[in-house]
C-alpha positions in Angstrom: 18.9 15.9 13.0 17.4 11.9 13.1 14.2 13.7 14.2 11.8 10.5 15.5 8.7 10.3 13.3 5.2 9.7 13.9 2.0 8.6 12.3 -0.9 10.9 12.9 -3.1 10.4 10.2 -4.5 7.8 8.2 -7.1 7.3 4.9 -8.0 4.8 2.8 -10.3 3.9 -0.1 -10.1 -0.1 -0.4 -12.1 -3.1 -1.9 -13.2 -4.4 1.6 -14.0 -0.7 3.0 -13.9 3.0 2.0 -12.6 4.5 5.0 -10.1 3.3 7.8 -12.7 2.0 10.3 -14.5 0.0 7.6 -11.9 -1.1 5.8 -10.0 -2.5 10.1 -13.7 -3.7 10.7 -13.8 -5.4 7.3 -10.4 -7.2 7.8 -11.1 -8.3 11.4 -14.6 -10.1 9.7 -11.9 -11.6 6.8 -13.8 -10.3 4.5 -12.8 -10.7 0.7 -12.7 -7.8 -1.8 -12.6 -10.0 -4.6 -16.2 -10.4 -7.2 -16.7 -10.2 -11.0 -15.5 -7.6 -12.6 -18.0 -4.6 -13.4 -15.5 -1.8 -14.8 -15.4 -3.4 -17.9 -17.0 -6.5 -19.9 -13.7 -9.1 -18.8 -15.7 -12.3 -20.7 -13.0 -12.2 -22.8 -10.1 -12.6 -20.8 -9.0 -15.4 -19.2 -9.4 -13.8 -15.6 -13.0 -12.3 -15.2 -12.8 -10.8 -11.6 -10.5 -8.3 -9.4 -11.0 -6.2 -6.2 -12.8 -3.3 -7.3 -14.0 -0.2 -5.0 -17.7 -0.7 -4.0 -19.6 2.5 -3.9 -17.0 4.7 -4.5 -18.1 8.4 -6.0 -15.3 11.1 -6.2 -18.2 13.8 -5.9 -17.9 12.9 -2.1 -14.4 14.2 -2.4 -14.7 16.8 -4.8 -16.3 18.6 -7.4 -18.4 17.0 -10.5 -15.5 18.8 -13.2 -12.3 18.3 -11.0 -13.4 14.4 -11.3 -13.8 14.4 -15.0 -10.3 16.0 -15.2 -8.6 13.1 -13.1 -7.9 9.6 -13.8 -9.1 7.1 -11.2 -5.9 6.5 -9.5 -5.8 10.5 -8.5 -9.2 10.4 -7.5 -8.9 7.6 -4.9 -5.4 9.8 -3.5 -7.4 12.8 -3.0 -10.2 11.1 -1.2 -7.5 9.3 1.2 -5.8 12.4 1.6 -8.4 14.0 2.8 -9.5 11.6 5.2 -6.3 11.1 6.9 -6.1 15.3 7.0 -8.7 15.2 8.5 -7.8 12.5 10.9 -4.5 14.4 11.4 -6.6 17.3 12.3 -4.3 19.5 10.3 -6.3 22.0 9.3 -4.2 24.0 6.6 -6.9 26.5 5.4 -5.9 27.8 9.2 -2.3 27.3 8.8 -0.2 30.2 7.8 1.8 30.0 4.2 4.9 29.6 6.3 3.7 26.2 8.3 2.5 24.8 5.1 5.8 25.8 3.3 7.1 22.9 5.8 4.2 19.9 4.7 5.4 18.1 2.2 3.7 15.3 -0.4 5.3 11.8 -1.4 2.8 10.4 -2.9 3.0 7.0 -5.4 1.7 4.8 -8.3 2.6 1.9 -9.8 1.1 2.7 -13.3 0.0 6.1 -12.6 -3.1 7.0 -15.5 -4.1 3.9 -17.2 -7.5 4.4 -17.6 -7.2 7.6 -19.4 -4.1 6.5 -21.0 -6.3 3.4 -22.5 -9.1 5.6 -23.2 -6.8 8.4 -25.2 -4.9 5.8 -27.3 -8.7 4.4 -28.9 -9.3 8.4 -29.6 -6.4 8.4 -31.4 -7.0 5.4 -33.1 -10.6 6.4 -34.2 -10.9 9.8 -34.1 -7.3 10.8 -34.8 -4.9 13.3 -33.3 -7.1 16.2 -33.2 -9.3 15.3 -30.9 -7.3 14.1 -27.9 -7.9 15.6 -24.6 -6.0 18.9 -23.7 -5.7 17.4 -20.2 -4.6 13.3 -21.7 -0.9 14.2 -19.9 -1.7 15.9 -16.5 -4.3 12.9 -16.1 -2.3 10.4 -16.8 1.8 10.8 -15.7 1.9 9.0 -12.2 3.3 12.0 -10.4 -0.2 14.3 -10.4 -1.3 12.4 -7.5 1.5 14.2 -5.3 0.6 17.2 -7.3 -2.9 17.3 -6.4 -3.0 16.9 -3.1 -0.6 20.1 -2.8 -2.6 21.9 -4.6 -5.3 20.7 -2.8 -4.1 22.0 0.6 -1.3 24.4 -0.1 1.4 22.1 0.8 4.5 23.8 -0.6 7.1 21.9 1.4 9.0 18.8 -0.5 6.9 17.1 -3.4 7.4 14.1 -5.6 5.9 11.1 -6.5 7.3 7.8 -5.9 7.1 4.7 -9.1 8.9 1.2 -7.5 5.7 -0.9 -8.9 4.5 -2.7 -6.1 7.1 -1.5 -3.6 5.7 2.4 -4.4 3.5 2.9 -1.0 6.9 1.7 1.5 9.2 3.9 -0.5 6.5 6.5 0.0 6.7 6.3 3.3 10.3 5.3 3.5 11.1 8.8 1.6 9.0 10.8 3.7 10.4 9.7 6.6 14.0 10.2 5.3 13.3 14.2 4.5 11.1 14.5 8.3 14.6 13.1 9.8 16.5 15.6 8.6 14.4 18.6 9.1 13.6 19.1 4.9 9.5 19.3 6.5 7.7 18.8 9.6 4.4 17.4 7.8 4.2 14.6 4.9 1.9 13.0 3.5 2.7 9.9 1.9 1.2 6.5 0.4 0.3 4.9 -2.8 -2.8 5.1 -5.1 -3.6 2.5 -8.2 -6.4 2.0 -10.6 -5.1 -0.5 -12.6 -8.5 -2.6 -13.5 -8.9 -1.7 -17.3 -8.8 -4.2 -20.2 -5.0 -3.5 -20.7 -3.9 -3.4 -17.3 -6.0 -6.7 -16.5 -5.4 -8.2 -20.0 -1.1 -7.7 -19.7 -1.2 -9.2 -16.0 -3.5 -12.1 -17.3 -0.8 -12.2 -20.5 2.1 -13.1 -17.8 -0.3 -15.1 -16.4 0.4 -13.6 -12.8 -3.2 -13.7 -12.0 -5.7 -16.2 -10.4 -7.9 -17.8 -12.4 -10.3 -19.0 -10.4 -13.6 -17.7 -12.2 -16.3 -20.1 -10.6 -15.2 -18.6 -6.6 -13.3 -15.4 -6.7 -13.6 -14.8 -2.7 -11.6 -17.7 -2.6 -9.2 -16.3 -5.4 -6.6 -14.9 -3.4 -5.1 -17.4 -1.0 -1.3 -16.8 0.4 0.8 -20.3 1.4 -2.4 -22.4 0.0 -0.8 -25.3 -2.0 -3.3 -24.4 -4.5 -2.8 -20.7 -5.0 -2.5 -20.0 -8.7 -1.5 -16.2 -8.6 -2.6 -13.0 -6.9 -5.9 -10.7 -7.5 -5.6 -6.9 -8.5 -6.9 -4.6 -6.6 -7.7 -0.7 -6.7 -7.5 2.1 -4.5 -5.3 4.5 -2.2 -3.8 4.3 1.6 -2.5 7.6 3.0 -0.6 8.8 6.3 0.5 11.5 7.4 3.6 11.7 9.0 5.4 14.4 11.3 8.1 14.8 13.7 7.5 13.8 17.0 8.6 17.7 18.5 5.7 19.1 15.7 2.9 16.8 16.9 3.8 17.0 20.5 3.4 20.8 19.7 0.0 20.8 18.4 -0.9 18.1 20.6 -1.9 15.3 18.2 -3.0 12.0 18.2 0.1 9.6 17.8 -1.0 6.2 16.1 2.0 4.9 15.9 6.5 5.8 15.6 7.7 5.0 12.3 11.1 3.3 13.9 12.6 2.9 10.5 13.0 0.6 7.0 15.6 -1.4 4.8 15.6 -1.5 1.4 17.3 -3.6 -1.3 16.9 -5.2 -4.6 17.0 -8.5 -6.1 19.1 -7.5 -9.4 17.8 -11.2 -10.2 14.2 -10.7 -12.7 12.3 -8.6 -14.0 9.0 -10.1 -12.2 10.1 -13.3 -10.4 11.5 -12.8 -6.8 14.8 -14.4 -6.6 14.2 -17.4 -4.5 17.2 -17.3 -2.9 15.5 -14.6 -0.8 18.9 -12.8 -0.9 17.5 -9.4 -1.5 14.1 -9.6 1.1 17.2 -10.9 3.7 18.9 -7.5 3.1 16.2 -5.5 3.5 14.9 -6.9 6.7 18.6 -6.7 8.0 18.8 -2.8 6.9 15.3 -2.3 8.9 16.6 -3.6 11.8 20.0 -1.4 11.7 18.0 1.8 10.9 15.4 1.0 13.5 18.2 0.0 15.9 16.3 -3.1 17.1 16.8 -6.8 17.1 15.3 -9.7 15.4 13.6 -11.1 19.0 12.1 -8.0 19.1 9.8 -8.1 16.5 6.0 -9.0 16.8 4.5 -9.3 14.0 4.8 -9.0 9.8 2.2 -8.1 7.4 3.7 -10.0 4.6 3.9 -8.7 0.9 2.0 -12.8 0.0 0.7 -12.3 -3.1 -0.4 -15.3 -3.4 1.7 -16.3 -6.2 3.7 -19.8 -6.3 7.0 -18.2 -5.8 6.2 -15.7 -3.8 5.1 -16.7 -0.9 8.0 -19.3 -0.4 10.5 -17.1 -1.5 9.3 -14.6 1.3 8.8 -17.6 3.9 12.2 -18.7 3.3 13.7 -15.0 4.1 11.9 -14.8 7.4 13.0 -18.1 8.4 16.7 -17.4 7.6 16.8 -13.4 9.1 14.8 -14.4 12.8 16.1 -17.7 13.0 14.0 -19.4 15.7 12.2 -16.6 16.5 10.5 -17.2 13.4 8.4 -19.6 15.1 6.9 -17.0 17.7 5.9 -14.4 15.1 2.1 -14.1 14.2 2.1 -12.8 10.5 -0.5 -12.3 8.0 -1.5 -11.6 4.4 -4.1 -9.4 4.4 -3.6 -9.4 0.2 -5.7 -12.2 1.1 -8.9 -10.0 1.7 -7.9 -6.7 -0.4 -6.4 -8.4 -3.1 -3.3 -6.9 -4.6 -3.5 -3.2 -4.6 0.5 -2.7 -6.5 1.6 1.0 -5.8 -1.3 1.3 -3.1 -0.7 -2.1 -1.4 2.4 -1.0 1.0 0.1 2.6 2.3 -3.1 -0.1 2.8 -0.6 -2.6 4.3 1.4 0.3 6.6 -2.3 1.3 7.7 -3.0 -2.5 8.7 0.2 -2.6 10.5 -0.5 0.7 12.5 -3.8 -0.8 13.6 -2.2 -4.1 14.8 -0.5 -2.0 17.1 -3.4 -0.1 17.6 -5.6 -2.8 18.6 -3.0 -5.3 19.7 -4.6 -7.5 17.1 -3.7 -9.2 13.7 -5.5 -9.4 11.1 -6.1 -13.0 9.4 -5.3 -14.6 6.7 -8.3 -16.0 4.5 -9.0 -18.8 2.0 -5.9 -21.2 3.3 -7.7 -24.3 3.1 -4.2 -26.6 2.8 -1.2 -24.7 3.7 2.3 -25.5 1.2 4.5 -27.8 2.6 7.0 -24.6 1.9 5.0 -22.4 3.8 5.1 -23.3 7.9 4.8 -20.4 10.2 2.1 -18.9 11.7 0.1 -17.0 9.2 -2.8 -16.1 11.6 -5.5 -18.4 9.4 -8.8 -17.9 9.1 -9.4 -14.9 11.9 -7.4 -12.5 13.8 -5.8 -13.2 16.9 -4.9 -11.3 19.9 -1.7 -10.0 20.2 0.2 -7.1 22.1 2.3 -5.7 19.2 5.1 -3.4 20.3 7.1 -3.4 17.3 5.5 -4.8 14.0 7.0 -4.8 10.3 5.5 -4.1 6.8 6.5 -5.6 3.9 7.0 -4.9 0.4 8.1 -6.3 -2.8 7.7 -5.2 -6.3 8.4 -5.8 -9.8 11.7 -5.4 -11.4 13.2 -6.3 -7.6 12.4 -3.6 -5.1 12.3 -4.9 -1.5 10.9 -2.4 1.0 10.6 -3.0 4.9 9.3 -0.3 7.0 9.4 -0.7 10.8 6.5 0.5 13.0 6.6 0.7 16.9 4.0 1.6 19.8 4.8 4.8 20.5 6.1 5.7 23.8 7.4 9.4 24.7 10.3 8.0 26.1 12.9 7.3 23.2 
């Protein structure tokens, strides 16, 4: 069917803003997420800060005793989900059981339940066996967020939950436009959720030493292409959109952000957590997005970049772009906006898609903060320091994850016109 797809809703609980006006206004002010940590005492550890929610409380989403039955990461998907539902204006209490037997949830983690999984295994430890929680498993297996939300709302179309680590939110997306196209649902919601800042998920990142450890100035912390980046920041929260077919929004006359044009995907088959710095596998998923979108190189705008702000990383990525656009890669106006949220793993590609959308929105990009000397490696324009006006027809999102998962999802200004 190759039905063309749309964005019609967004939410999204970040570090820099718990909504999707806050968190655009927030980005546009380059605002960093990044402060001590306050979940937990992180003294020990050798990194002591992360991008944490501010002001956050699931009872704005939902009930005191659905809270204490979810962990964190599920949480932060139901409150996104129900902001970009509501943004969508779907209403589905209104919606008969056969319309919602066609909207569908794809719906990712990286690490899925990890604060109750921490929490369960020192009950087990201390208290034994017989006094874990009945609900330790539904809480905890990365697929409940997906779950969840369809209980939530009734959704009874196609359901699953995506696990790519940090390339989870794109393949979201990337899967939920893949059923739309081929008439398996008219409605998705996709994106990514994470609450990965416990002492074990913070402790095991610090353990590979993948983490910044710059303790004294943590707004500073995360800096993409800086010569003196020393590794990326975690982050927490959820990004959500919903997607539909362009002939079921036109029909219920919705508001149209943004066409989902199309992706590439790939893998490195080179490390488990180093990007091969070749850039072999990022080349072959930018080329795929371009075939399935049925565009060229020139035509491109703009790139949020996956920049972690990790030494490899960022040149590895660099390198790709230079190779795949050629001199075009000269005109493009990317950013890192990892820069201000920190790294947000299965969340970051839904937070990053929602960026993206806005650029287009706003025909602006978002900056890049805390580059105070850029790498000798590094040498496009990275939109430093604040956003810049731009008129963004066609913008790209990137994605890449542990274990070698390259995403790149392609995002046009819509026009009816094909």
């Amino acid at each position: 069917m190759n039905e063309r797809i749309v964005v019609t809703g967004m939410g999204a609980v970040t570090p820099i803003g718990l909504s999707v006006d806050a968190f655009w206004k927030a980005m546009m002010q380059g605002t960093s997420g990044a402060a001590p940590i306050t979940h937990f005492d992180a003294s020990p550890f050798r990194t002591h800060f992360a991008c944490e929610l501010k002001g956050f409380d699931p009872k704005n989403y939902m009930d005191r005793k659905q809270a204490s039955r979810l962990d964190p990461f599920c949480q932060y998907a139901l409150a996104a989900t129900q902001q970009a539902v509501e943004d969508a204006q779907l209403q589905p209490a209104e919606r008969s059981q056969s319309e919602r037997n066609r909207m569908g949830v794809v719906f990712g983690s990286g690490i899925g339940g990890l604060q109750v999984l921490e929490k369960q295994a020192q009950v087990l430890a201390t208290k034994g066996a017989g006094s874990l929680s009945p609900f330790m498993i539904p809480m905890m297996i990365g697929n409940m967020a997906a779950g969840m939300i369809a209980m939530e709302y009734g959704f009874k179309g196609p359901n699953h939950g995506v696990v790519s680590a940090c390339t989870t939110g794109n393949d979201a997306i990337r899967d939920a436009v893949l059923l739309l196209r081929h008439g398996h649902a008219d409605v998705i919601v996709c994106g990514g959720s994470e609450a990965p800042i416990t002492p074990l998920g913070v402790g095991g990142f610090a353990a590979m030493r993948a983490l910044s450890t710059r303790n004294d100035d943590p707004t500073t912390a995360s800096r993409p292409f800086d010569v003196n980046r020393d590794g990326f920041v975690v982050g927490e929260g959820a990004g959500a959109l919903v997607l539909e077919t362009l002939s079921h929004a036109q029909q219920r006359g919705a508001k149209i952000y943004a066409e989902v044009l199309g992706f590439g995907a790939s893998a490195d088959a080179h490390h488990f957590a180093a990007p091969d710095p070749s850039g072999a596998g990022v080349i072959l998923a930018l080329e795929r997005a371009f075939q399935d979108a049925n565009i060229t190189p020139e035509a491109v705008d703009t790139i949020n970049m996956h920049a972690t702000s990790t030494s490899l990383g960022d040149i590895a990525e660099t390198g790709a772009i230079k190779k795949v656009f050629g001199d075009h890669a000269a005109q493009l106006k990317l950013s890192a906006t990892k820069s201000m949220t920190g790294h947000l793993l299965g969340a970051a590609g839904a937070i990053e898609a929602i960026a993206t959308v806005l650029a287009i929105e706003y025909s602006m990009i978002p900056p890049t903060i805390n580059v105070e000397s850029l790498d000798p490696a590094c040498d496009l324009d990275y939109t430093i320091g604040k956003p810049s006006s731009a008129e963004v027809t066609i913008a790209l999102s990137n994605a890449f994850g542990f274990g070698g998962h390259n995403t790149t999802v392609v995002f046009k200004r819509f026009s009816p016109a094909a």
